[in-house]
mmJSON file of the N, C-alpha and C atoms, coordinates in Angstrom:
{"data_MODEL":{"atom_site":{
"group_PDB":["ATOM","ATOM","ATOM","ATOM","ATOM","ATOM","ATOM","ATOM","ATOM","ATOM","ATOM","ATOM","ATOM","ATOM","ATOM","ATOM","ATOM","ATOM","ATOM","ATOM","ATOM","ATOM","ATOM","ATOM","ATOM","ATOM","ATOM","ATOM","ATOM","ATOM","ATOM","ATOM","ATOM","ATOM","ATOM","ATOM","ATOM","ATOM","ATOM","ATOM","ATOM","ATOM","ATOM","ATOM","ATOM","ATOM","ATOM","ATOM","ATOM","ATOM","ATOM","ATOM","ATOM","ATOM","ATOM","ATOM","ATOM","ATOM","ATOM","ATOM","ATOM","ATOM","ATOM","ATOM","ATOM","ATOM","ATOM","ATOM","ATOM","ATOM","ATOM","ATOM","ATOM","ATOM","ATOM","ATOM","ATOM","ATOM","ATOM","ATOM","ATOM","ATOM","ATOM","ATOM","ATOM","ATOM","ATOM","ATOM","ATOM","ATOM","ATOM","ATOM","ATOM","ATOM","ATOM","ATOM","ATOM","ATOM","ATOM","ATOM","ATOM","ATOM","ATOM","ATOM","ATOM","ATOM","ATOM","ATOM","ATOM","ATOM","ATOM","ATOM","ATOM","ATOM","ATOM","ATOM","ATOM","ATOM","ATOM","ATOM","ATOM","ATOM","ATOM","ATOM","ATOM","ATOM","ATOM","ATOM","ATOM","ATOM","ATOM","ATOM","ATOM","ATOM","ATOM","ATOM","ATOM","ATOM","ATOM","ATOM","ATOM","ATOM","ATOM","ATOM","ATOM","ATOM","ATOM"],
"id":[1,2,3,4,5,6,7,8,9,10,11,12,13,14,15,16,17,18,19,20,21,22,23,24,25,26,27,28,29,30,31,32,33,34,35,36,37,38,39,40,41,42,43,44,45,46,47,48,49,50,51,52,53,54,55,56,57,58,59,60,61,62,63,64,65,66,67,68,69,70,71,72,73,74,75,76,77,78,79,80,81,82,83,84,85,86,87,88,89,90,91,92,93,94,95,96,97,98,99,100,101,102,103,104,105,106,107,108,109,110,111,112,113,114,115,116,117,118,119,120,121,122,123,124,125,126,127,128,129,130,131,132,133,134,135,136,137,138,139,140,141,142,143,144,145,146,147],
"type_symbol":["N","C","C","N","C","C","N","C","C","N","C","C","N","C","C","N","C","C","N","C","C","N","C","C","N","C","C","N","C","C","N","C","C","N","C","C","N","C","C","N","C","C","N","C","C","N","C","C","N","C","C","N","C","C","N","C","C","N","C","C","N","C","C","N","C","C","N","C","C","N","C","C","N","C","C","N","C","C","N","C","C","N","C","C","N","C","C","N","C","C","N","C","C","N","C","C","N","C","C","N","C","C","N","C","C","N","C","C","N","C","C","N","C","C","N","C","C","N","C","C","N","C","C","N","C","C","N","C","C","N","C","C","N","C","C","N","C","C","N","C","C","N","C","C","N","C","C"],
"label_atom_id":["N","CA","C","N","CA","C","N","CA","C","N","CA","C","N","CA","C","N","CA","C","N","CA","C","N","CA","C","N","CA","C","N","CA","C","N","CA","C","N","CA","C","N","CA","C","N","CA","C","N","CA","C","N","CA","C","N","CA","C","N","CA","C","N","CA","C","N","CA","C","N","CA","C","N","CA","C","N","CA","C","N","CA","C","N","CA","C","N","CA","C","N","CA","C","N","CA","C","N","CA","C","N","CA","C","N","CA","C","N","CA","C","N","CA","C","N","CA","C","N","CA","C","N","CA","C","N","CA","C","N","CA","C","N","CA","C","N","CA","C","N","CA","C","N","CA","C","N","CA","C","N","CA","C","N","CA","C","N","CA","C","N","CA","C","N","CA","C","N","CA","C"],
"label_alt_id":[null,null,null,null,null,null,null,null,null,null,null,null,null,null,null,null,null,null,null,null,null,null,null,null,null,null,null,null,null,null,null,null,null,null,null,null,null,null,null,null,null,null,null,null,null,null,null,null,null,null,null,null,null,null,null,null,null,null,null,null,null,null,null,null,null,null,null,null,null,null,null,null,null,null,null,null,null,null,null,null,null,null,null,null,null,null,null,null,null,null,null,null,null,null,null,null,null,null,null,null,null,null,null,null,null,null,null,null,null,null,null,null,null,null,null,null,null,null,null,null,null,null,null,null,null,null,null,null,null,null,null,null,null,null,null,null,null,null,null,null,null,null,null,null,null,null,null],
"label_comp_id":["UNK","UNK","UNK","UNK","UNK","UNK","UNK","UNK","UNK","UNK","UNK","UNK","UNK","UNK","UNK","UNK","UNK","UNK","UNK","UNK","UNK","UNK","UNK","UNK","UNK","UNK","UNK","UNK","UNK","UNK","UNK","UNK","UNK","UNK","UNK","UNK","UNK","UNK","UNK","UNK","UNK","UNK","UNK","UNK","UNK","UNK","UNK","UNK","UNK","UNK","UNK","UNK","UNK","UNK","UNK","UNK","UNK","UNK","UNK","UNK","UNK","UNK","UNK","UNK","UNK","UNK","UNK","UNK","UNK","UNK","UNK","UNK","UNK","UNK","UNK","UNK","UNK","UNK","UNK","UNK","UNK","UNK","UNK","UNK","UNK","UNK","UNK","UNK","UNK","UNK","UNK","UNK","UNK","UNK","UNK","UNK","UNK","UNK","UNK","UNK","UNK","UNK","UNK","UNK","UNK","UNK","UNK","UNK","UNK","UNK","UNK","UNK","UNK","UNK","UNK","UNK","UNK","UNK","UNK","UNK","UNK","UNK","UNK","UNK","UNK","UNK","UNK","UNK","UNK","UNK","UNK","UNK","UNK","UNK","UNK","UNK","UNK","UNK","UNK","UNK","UNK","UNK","UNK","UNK","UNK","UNK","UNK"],
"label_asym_id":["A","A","A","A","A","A","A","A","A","A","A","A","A","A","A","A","A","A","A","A","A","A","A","A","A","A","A","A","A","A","A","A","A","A","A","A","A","A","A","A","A","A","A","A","A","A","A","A","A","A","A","A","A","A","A","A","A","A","A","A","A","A","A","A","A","A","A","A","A","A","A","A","A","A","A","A","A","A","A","A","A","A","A","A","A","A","A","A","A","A","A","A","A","A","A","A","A","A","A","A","A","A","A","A","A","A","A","A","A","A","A","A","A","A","A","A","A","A","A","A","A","A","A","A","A","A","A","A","A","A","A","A","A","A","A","A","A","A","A","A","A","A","A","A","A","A","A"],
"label_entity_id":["1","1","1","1","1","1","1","1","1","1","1","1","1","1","1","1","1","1","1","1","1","1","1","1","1","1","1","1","1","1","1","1","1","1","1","1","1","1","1","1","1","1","1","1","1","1","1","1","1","1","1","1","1","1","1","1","1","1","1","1","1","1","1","1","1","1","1","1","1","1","1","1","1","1","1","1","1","1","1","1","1","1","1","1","1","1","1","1","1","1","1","1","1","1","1","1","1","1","1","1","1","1","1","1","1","1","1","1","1","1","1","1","1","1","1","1","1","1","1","1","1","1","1","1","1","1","1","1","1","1","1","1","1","1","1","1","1","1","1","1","1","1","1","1","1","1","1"],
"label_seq_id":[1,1,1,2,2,2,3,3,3,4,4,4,5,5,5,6,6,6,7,7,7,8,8,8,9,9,9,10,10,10,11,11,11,12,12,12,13,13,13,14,14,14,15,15,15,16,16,16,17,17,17,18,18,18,19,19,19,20,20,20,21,21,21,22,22,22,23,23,23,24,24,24,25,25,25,26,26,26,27,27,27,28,28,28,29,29,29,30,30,30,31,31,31,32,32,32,33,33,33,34,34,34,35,35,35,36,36,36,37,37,37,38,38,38,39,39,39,40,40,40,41,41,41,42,42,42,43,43,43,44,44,44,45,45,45,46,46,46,47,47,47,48,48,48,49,49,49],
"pdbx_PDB_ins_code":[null,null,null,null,null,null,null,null,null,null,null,null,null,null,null,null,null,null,null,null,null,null,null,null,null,null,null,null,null,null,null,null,null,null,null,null,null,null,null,null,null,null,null,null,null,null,null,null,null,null,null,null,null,null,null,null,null,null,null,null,null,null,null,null,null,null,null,null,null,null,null,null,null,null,null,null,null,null,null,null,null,null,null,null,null,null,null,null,null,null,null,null,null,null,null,null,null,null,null,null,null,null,null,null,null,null,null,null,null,null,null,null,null,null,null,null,null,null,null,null,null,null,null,null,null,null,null,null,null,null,null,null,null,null,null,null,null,null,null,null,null,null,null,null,null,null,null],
"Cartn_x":[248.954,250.047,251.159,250.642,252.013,252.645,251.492,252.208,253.064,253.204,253.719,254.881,255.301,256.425,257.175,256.42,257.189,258.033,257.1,257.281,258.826,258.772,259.814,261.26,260.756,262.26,262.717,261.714,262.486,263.059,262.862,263.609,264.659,265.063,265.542,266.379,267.32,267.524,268.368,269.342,270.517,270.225,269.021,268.554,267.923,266.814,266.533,267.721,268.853,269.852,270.899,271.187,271.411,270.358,269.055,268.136,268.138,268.473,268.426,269.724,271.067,271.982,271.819,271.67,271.366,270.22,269.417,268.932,269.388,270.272,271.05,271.842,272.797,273.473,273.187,271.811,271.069,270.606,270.529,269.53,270.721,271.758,273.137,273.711,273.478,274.536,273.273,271.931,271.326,271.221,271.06,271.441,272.522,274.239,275.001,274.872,273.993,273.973,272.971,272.236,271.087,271.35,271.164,271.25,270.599,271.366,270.921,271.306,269.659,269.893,269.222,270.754,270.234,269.82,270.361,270.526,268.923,268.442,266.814,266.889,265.494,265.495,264.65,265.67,265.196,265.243,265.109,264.588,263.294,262.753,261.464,261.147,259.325,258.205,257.821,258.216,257.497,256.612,255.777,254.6,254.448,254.064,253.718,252.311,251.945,250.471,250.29],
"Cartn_y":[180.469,181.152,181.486,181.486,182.15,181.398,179.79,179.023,178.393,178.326,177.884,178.634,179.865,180.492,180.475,180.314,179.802,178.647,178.094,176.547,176.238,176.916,177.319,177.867,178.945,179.891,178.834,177.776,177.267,176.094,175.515,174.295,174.729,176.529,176.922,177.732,177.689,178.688,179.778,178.976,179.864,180.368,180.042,180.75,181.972,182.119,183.237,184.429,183.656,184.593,184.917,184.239,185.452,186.338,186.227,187.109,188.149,187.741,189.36,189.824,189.27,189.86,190.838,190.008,191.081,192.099,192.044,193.341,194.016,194.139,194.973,195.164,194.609,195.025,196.465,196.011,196.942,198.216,197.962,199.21,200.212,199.691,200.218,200.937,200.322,201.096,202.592,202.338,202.946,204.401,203.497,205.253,205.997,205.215,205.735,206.65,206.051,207.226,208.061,207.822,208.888,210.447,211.327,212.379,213.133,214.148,214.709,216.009,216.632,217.853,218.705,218.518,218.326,220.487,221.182,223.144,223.131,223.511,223.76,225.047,226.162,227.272,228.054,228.854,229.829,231.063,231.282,233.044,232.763,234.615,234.713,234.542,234.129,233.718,235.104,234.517,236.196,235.464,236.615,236.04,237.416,236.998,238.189,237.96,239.545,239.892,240.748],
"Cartn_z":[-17.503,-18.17,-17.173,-16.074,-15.03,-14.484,-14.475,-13.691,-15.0,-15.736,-17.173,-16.992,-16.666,-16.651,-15.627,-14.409,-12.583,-13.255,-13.609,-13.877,-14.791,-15.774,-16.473,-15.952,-14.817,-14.394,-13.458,-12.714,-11.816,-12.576,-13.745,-14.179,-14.992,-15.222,-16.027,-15.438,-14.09,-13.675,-14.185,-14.796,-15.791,-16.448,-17.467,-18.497,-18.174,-17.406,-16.414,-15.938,-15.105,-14.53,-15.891,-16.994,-18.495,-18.854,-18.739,-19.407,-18.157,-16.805,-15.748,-16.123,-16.187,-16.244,-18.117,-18.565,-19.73,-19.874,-18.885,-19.055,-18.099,-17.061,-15.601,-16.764,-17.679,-18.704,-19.565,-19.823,-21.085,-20.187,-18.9,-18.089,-17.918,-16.975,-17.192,-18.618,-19.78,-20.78,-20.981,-20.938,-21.509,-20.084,-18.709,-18.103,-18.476,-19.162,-19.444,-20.259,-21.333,-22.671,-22.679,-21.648,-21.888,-21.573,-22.807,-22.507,-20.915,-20.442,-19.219,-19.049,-18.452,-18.838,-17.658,-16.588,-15.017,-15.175,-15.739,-15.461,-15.719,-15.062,-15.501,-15.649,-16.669,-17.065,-15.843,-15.382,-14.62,-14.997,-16.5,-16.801,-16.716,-16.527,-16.332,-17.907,-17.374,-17.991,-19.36,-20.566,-21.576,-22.201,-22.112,-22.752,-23.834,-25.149,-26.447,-26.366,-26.723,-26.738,-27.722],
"occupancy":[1.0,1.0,1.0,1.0,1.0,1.0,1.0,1.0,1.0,1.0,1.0,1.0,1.0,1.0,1.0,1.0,1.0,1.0,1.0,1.0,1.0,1.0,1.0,1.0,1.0,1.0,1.0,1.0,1.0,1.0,1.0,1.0,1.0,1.0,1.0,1.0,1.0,1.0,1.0,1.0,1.0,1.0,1.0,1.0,1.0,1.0,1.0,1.0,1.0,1.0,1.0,1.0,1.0,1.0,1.0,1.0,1.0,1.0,1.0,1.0,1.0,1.0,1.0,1.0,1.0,1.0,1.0,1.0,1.0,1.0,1.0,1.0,1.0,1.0,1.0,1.0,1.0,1.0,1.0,1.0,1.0,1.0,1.0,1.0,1.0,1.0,1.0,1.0,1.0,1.0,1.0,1.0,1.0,1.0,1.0,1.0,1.0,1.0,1.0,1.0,1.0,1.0,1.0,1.0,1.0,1.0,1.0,1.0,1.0,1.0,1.0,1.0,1.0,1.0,1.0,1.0,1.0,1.0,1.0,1.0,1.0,1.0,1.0,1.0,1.0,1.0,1.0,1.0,1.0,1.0,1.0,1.0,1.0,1.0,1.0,1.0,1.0,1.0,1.0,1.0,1.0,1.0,1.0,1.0,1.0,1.0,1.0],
"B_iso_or_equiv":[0.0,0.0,0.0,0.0,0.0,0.0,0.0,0.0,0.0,0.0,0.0,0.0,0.0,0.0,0.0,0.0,0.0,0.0,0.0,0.0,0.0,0.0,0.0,0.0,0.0,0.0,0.0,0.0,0.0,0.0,0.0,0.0,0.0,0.0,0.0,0.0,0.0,0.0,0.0,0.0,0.0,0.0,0.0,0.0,0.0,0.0,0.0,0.0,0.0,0.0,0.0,0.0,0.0,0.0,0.0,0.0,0.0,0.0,0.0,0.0,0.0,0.0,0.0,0.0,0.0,0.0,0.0,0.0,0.0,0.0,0.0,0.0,0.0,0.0,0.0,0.0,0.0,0.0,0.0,0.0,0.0,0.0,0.0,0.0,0.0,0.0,0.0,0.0,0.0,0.0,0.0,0.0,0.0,0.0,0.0,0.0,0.0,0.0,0.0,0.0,0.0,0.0,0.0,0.0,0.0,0.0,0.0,0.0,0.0,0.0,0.0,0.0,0.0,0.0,0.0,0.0,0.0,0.0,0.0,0.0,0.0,0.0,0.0,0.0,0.0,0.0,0.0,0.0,0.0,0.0,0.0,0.0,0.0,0.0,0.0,0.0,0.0,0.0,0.0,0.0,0.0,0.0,0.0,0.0,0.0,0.0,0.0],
"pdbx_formal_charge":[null,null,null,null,null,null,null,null,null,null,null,null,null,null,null,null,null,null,null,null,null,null,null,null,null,null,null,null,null,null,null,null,null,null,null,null,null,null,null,null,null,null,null,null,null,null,null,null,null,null,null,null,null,null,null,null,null,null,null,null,null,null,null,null,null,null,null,null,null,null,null,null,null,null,null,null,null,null,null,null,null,null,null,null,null,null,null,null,null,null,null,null,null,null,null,null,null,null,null,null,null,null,null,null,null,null,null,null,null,null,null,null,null,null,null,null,null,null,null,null,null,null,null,null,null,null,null,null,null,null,null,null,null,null,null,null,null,null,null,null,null,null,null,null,null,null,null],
"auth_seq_id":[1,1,1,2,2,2,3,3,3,4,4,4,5,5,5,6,6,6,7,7,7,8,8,8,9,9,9,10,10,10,11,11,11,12,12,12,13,13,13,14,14,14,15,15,15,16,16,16,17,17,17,18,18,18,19,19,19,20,20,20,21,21,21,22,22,22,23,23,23,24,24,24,25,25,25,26,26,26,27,27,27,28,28,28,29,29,29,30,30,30,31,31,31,32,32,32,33,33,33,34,34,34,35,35,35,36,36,36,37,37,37,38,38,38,39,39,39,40,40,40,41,41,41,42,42,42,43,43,43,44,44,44,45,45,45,46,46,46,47,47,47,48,48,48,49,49,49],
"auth_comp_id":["UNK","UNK","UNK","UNK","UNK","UNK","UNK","UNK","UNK","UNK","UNK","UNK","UNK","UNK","UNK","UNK","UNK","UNK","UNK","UNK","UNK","UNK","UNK","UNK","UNK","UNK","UNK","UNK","UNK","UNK","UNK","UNK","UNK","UNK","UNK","UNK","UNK","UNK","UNK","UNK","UNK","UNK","UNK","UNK","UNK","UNK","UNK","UNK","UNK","UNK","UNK","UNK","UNK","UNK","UNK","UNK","UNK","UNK","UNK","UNK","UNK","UNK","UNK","UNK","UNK","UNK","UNK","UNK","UNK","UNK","UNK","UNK","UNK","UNK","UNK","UNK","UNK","UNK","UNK","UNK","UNK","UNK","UNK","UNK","UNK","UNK","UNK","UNK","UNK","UNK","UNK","UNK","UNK","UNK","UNK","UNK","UNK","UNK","UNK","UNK","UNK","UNK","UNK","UNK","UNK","UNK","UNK","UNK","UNK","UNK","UNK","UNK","UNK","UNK","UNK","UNK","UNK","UNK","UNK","UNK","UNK","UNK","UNK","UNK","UNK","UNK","UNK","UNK","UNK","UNK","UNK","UNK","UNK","UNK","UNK","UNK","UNK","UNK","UNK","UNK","UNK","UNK","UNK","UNK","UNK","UNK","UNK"],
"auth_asym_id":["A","A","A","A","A","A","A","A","A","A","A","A","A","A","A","A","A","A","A","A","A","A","A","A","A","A","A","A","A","A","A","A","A","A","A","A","A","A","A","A","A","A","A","A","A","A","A","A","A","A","A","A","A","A","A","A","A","A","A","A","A","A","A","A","A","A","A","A","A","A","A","A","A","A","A","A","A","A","A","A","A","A","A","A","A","A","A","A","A","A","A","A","A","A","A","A","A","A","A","A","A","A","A","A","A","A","A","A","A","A","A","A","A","A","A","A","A","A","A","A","A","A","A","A","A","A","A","A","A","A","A","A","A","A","A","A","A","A","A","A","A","A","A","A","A","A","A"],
"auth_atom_id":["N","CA","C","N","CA","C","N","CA","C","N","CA","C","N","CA","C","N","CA","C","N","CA","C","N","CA","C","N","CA","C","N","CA","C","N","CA","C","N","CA","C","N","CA","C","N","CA","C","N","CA","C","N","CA","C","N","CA","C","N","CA","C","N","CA","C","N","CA","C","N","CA","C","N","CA","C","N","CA","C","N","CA","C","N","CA","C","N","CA","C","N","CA","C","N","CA","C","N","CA","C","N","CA","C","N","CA","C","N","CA","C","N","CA","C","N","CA","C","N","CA","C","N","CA","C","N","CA","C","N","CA","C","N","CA","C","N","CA","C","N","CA","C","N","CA","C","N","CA","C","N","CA","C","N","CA","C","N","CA","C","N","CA","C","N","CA","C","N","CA","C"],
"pdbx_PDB_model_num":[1,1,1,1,1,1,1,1,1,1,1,1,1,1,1,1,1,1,1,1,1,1,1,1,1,1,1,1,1,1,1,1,1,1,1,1,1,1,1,1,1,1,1,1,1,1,1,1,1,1,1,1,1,1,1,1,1,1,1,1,1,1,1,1,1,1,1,1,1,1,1,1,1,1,1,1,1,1,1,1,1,1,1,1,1,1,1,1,1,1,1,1,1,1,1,1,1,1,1,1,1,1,1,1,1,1,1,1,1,1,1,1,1,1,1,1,1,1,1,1,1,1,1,1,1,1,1,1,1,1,1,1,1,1,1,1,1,1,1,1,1,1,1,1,1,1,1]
}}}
């Protein structure tokens, strides 16, 4: 199976370097949009009893 796919990227090289560039594409938009929620909570700890 792996050598089936070596075998593949190397007779295929372009096809390979669109499928990396589209996912460096996809990794990129998606750190863009990902919410971030750098303020972390530093009140103290309540606990009800």
């Amino acid at each position: 199976m792996i050598e089936k796919i070596i075998e593949f990227s190397a007779k295929n090289k372009y096809i390979v370097l669109i499928f990396v560039a589209a996912a460096i594409v996809g990794a990129v938009y998606a750190v863009r949009n990902i919410p971030l929620d750098a303020i972390p909570d530093l009140s103290d700890t309540q606990v009800i009893i």
